[in-house]
C-alpha distance (Angstrom), angle and dihedral (degrees) to the residues before:
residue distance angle dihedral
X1 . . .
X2 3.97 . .
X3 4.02 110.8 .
X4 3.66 110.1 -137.5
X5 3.47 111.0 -107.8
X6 4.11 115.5 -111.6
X7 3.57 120.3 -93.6
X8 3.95 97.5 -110.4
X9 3.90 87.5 53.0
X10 3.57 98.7 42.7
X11 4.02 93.4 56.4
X12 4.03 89.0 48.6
X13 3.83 91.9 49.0
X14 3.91 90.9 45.8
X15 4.31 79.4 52.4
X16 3.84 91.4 50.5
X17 3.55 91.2 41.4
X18 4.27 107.9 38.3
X19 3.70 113.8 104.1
X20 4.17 117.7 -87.6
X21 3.97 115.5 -98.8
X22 3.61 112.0 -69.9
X23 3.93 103.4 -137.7
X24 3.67 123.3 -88.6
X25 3.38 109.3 -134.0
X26 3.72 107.7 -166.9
X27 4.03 139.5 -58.7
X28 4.14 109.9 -62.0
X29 3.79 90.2 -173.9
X30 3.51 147.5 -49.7
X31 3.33 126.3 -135.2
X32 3.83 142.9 -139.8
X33 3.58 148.8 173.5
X34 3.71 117.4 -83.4
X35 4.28 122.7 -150.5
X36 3.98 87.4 -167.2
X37 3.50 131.1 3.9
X38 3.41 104.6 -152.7
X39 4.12 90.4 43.6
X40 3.78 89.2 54.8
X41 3.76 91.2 43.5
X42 3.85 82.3 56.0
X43 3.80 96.2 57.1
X44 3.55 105.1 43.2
X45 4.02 94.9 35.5
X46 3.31 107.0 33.5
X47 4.43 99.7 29.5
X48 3.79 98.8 26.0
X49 3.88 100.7 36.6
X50 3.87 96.1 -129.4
X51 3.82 107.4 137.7
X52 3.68 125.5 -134.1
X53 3.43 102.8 -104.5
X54 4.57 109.6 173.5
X55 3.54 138.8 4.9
X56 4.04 126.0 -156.8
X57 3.47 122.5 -171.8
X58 3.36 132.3 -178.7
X59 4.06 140.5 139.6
X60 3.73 99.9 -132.6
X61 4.23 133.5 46.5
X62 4.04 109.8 -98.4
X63 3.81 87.6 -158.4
X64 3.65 99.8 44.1
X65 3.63 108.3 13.4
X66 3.98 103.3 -127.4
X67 2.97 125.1 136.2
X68 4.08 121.2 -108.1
X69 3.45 125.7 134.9
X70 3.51 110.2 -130.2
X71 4.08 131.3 155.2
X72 4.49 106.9 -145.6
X73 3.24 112.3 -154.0
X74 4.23 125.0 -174.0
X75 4.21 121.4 -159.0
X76 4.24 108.0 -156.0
X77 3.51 122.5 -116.3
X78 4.01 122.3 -156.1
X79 3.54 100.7 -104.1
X80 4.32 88.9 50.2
X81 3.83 100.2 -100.3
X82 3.40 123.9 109.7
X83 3.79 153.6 -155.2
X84 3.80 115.2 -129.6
X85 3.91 140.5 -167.2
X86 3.79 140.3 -148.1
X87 3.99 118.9 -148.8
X88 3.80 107.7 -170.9
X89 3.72 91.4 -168.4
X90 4.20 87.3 -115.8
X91 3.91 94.2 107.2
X92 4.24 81.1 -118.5
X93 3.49 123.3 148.1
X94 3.80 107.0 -164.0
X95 4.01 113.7 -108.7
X96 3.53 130.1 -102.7
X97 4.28 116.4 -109.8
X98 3.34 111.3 -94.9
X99 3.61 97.8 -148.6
X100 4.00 97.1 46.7
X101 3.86 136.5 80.4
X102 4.02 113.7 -106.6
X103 3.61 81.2 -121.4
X104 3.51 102.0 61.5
X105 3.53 114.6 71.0
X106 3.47 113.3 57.3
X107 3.75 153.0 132.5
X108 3.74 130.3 -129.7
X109 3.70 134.4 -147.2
X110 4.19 123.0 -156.8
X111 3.68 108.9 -134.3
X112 4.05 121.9 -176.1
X113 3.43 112.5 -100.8
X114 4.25 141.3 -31.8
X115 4.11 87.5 -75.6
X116 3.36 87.3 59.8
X117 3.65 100.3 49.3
X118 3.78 98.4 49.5
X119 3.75 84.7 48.6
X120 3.60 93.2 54.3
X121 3.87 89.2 41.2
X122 4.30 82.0 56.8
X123 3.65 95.3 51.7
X124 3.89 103.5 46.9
X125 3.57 90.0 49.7
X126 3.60 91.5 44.0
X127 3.66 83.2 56.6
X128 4.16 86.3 47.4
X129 3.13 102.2 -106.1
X130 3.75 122.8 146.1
X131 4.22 110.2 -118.1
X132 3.78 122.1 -168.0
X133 3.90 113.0 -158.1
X134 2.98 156.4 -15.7
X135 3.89 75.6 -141.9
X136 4.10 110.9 -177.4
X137 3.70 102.3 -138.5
X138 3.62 81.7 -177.6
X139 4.00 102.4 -123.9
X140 4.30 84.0 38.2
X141 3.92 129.9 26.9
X142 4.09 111.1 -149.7
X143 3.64 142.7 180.0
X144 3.54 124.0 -144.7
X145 4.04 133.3 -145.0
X146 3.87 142.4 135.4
X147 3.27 132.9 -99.4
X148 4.22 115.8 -130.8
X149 3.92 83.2 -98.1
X150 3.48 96.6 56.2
X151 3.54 100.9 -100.6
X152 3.55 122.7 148.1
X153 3.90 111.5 -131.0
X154 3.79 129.4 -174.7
X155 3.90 128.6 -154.1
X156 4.55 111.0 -158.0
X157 2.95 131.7 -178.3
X158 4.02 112.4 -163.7
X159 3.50 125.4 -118.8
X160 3.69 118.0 171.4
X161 3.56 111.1 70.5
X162 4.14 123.5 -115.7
X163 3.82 89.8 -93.9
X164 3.88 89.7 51.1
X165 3.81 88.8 55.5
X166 3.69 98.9 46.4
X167 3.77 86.8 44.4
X168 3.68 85.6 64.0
X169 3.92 97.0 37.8
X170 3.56 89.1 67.9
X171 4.19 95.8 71.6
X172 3.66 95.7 22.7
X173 3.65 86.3 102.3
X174 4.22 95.0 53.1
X175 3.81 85.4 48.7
X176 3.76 98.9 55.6
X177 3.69 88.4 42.2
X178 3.74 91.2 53.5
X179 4.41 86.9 45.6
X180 4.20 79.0 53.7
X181 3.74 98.0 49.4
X182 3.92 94.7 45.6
X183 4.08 93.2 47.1
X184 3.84 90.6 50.5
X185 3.68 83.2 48.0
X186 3.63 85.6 52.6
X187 3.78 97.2 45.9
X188 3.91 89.6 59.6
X189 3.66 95.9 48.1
X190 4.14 95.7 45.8
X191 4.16 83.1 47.8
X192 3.16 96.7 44.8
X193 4.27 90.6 47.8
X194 3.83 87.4 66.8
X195 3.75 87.6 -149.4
X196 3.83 96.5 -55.6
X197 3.73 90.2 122.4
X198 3.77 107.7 -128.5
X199 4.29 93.8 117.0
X200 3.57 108.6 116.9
X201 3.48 124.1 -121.2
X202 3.85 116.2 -94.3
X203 3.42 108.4 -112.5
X204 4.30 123.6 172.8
X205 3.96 112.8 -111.0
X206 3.99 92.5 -122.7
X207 3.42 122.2 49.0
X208 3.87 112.0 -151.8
X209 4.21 90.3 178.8
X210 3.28 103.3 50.7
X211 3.75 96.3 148.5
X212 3.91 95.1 63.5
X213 3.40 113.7 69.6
């Protein structure tokens, strides 16, 4: 009779054995809570220019079966993917994380060229709404605003050219590794401090900004 194999060696064989990555072929959408449907609609149909593309309705979760009344709603982008809402009906917009900088979590949006940007820049203020940039990122220039759900958005326009990014591809890898290596570094030091507060502050070996600062 076959013994059954132990647990640890049973997950690594299912590793060795699971099927390679099928590829990913771009984003489809992502979603996000909606406060309003009909105000978000507004922004990103009628200020943005993304048209309202599907609707899905439904009073209970496909994927887990609970029940919450929600209406989904996706806006089209150019290239066929697209950003999507949920409206609960409860007026809600969903709450910012407690423990992460407003300027973290965001998503961006690839317009055509500078002209574009400043336009775009033009029109959402026209429309009052507050714009940070245009911020040069270097190989992109953005602007920065929020949605009427509190999401951050970002508009780019690219600047280094495909070679330029594949250039950089190639050691993106080493740097990480070196980012790793430094904030386990950092993780002994701050546990070994014991709240004293002599740890140094974690800092990345290259510094691709150095003009801000």
């Amino acid at each position: 009779m076959t013994q059954p194999l132990a647990p640890a060696l049973a997950a690594t064989n299912a590793r060795l054995t699971a099927p390679a990555p099928a590829p990913v072929l771009g984003l489809h959408h992502y979603a996000y809570r909606a406060k309003d449907a009909e105000e978000t609609r507004h922004f990103y149909e009628d200020i943005l220019g993304l048209p309202l593309y599907h609707i899905i309705q439904s009073d209970h979760v496909p994927s887990t079966g609970e029940y919450c009344p929600y209406t989904h709603f996706f806006f089209r982008l150019s290239d066929g993917s697209y950003i999507a809402f949920f409206d609960l009906g409860d007026d809600q917009a969903a709450l910012p994380s407690p423990n992460t900088p407003g300027w973290v979590n965001h998503i961006a949006f690839s317009v055509g060229d500078l002209v574009d940007l400043a336009n775009m820049k033009t029109r959402l203020q026209a429309h009052g709404i507050d714009v940070i940039g245009i911020t040069d990122h270097h190989v992109f220039k953005s602007i920065y605003f929020f949605d009427p759900n509190g999401v951050r958005l970002e508009l780019t326009v690219q600047l280094a050219s495909a070679q330029d990014m594949a250039k950089d591809s190639t050691h993106a890898r080493a740097r990480l590794n070196e980012w790793t290596a430094r904030k386990n570094e950092w993780r002994a030091e701050r546990a070994s401090d014991s709240g004293v507060g002599t740890a140094t502050k974690l800092t990345p070996l290259h510094n691709d900004r150095p003009e801000i600062g």
